[in-house]
N, CA, C and O atoms as a DFTB+ gen file, in Angstrom:
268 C
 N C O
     1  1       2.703     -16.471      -2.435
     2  2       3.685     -15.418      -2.668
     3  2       2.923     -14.150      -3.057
     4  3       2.182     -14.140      -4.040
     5  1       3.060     -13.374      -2.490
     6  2       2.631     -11.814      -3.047
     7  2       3.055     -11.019      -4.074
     8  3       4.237     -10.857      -4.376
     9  1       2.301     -10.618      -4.510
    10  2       3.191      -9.661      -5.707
    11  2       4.378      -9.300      -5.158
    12  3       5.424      -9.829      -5.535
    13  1       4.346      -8.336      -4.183
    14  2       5.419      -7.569      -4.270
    15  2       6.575      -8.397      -3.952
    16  3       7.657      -7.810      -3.948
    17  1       6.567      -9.719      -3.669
    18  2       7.842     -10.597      -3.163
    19  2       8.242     -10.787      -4.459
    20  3       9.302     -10.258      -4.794
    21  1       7.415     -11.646      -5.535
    22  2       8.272     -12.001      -6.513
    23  2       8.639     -10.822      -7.186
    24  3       9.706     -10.878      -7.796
    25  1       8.158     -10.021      -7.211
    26  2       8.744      -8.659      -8.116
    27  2      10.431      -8.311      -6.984
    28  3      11.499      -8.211      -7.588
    29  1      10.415      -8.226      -6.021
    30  2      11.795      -8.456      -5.333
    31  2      12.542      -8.936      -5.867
    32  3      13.472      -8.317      -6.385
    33  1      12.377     -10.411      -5.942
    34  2      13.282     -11.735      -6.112
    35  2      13.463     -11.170      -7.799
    36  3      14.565     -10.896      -8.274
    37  1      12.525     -11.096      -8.353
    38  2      13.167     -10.771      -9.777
    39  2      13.913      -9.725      -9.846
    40  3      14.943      -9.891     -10.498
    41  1      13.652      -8.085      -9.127
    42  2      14.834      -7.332      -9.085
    43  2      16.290      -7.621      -8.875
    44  3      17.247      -7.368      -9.607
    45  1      16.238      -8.175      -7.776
    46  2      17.639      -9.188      -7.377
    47  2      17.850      -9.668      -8.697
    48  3      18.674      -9.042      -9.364
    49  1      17.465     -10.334      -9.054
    50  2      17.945     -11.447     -10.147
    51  2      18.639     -10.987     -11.390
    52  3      19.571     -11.525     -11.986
    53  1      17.795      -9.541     -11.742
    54  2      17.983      -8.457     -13.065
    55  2      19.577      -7.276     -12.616
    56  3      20.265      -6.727     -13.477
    57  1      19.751      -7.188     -11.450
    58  2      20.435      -6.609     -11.096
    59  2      21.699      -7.216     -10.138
    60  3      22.250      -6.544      -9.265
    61  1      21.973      -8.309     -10.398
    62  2      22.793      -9.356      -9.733
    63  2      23.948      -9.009     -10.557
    64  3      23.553      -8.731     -11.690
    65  1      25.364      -8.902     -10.432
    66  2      26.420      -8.556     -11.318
    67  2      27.339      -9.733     -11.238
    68  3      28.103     -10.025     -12.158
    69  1      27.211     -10.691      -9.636
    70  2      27.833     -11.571      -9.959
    71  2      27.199     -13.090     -10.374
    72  3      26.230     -13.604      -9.814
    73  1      27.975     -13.687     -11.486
    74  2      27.569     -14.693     -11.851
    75  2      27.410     -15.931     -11.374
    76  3      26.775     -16.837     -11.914
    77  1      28.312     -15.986      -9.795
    78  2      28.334     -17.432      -9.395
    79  2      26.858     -17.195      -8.766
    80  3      26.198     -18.228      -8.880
    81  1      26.225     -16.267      -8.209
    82  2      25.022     -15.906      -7.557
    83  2      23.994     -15.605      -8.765
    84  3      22.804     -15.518      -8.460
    85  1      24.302     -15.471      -9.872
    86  2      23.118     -15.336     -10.886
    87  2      21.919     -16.480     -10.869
    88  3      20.766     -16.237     -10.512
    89  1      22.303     -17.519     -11.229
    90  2      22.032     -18.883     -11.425
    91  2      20.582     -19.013      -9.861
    92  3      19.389     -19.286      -9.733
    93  1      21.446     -18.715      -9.244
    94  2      20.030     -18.817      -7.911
    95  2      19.218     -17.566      -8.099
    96  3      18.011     -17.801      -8.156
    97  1      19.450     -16.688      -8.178
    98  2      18.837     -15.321      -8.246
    99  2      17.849     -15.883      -9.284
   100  3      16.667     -16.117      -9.032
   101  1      18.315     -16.035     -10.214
   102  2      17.142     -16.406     -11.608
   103  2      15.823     -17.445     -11.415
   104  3      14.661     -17.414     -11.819
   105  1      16.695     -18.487     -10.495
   106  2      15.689     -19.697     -10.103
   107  2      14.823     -19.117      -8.887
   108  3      13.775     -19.612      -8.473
   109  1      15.349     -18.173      -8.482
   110  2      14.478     -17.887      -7.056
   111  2      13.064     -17.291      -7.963
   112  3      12.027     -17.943      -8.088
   113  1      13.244     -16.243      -8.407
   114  2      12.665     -15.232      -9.031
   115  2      11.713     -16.337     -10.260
   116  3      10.494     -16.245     -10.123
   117  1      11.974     -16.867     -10.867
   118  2      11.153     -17.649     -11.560
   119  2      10.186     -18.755     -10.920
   120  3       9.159     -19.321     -11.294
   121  1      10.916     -18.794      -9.897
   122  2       9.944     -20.222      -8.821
   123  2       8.717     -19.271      -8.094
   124  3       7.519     -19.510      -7.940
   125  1       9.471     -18.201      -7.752
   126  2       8.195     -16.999      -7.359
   127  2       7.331     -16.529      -8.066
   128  3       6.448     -15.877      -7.509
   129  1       7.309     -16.644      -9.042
   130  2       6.647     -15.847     -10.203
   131  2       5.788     -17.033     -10.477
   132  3       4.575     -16.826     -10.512
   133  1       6.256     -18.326     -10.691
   134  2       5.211     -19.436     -11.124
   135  2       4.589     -20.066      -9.814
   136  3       3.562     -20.744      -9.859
   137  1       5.241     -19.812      -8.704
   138  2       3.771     -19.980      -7.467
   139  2       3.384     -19.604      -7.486
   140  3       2.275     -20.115      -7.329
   141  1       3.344     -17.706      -7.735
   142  2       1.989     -16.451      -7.614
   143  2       0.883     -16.903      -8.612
   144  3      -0.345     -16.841      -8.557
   145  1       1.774     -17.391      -9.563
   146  2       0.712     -17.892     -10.795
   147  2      -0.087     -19.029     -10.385
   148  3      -1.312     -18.945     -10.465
   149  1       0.582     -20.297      -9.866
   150  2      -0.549     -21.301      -9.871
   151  2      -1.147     -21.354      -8.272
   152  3      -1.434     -22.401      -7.692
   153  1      -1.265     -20.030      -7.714
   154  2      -2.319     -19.850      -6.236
   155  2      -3.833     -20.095      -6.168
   156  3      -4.526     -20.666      -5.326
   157  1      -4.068     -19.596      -7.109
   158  2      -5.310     -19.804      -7.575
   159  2      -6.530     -18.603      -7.684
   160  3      -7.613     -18.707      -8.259
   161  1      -5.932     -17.319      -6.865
   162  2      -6.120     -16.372      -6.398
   163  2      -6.166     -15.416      -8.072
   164  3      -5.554     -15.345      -9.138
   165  1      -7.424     -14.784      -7.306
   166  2      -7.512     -13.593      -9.102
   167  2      -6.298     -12.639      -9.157
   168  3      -6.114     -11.897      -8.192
   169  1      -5.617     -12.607     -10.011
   170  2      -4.236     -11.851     -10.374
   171  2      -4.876     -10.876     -11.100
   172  3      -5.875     -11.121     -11.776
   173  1      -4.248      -9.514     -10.987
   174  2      -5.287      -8.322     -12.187
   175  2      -4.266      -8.954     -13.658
   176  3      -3.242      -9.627     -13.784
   177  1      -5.024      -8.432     -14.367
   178  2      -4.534      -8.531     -16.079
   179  2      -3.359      -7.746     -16.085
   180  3      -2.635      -8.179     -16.982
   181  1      -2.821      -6.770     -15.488
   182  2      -1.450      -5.879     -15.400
   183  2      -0.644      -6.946     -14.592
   184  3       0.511      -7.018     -15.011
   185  1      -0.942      -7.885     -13.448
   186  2      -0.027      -8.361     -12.848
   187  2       0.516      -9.573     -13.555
   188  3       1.692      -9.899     -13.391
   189  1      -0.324     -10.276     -14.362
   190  2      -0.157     -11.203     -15.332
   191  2       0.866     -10.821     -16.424
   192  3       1.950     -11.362     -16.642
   193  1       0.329      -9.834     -17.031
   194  2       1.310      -9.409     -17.895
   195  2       2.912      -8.685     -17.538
   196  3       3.921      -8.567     -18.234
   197  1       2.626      -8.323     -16.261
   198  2       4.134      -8.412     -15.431
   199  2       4.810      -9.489     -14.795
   200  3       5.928      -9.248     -14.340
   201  1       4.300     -10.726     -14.669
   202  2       4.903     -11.964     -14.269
   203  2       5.375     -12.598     -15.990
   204  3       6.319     -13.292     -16.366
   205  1       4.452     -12.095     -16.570
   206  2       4.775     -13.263     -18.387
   207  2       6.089     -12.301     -18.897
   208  3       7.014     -12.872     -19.474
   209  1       6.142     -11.021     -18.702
   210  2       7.336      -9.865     -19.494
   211  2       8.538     -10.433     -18.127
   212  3       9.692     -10.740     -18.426
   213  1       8.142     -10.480     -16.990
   214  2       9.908     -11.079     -15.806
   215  2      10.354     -11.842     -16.640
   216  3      11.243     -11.681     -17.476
   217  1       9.412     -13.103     -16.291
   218  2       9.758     -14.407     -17.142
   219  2      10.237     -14.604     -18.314
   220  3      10.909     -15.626     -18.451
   221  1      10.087     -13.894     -19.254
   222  2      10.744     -13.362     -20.556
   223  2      12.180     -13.131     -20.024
   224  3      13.204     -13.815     -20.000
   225  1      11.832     -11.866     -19.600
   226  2      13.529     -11.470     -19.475
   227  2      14.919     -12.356     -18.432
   228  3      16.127     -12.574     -18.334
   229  1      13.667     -12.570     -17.894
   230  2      14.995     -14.079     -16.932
   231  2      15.345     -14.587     -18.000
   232  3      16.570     -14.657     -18.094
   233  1      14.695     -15.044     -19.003
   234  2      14.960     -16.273     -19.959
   235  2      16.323     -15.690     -21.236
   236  3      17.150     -16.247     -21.958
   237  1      15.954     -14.464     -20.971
   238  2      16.939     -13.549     -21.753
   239  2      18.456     -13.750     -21.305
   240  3      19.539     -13.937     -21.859
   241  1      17.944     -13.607     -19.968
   242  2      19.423     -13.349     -19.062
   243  2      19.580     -14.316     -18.655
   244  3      20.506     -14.470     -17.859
   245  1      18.862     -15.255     -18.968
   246  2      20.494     -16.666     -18.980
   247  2      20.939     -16.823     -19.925
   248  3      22.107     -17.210     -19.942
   249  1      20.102     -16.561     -21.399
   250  2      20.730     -16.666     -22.269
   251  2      22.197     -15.732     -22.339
   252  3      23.314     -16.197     -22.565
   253  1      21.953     -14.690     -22.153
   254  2      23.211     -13.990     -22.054
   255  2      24.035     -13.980     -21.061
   256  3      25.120     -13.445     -21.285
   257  1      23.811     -14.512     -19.780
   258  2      24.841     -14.738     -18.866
   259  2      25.094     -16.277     -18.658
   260  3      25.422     -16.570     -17.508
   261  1      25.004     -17.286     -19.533
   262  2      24.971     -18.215     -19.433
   263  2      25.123     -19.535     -17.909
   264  3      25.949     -20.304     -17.418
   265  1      23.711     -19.071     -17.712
   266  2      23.110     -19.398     -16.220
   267  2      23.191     -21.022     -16.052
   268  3      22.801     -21.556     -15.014
């Protein structure tokens, strides 16, 4: 997965209004974010710390949209 895909899938996910579609949006975007991670491929230290702050906030937004 490329950066710029999972950063997609997480936009979608942050900006999704409906809830029956939240629930996938969130899982897409988190499944993307933890393949970029375990590729094996050197990630810069900014892209790391932008996959660990998504992942945060997905985790936010189920809490509050109860995903």
């Amino acid at each position: 997965m490329s950066e710029n895909g999972w950063q997609e899938l997480y936009k979608a996910a942050i900006l999704e209004l409906d809830p029956m579609q939240l629930q996938d949006r969130v899982k897409a975007a988190e499944s993307a974010i933890t393949a970029r991670a375990s590729l094996g491929v050197q990630i810069s230290r900014d892209e790391r710390r932008a996959m660990d702050d998504a992942l945060s906030a997905l985790r936010m937004l189920k809490r509050g949209r109860a995903c």
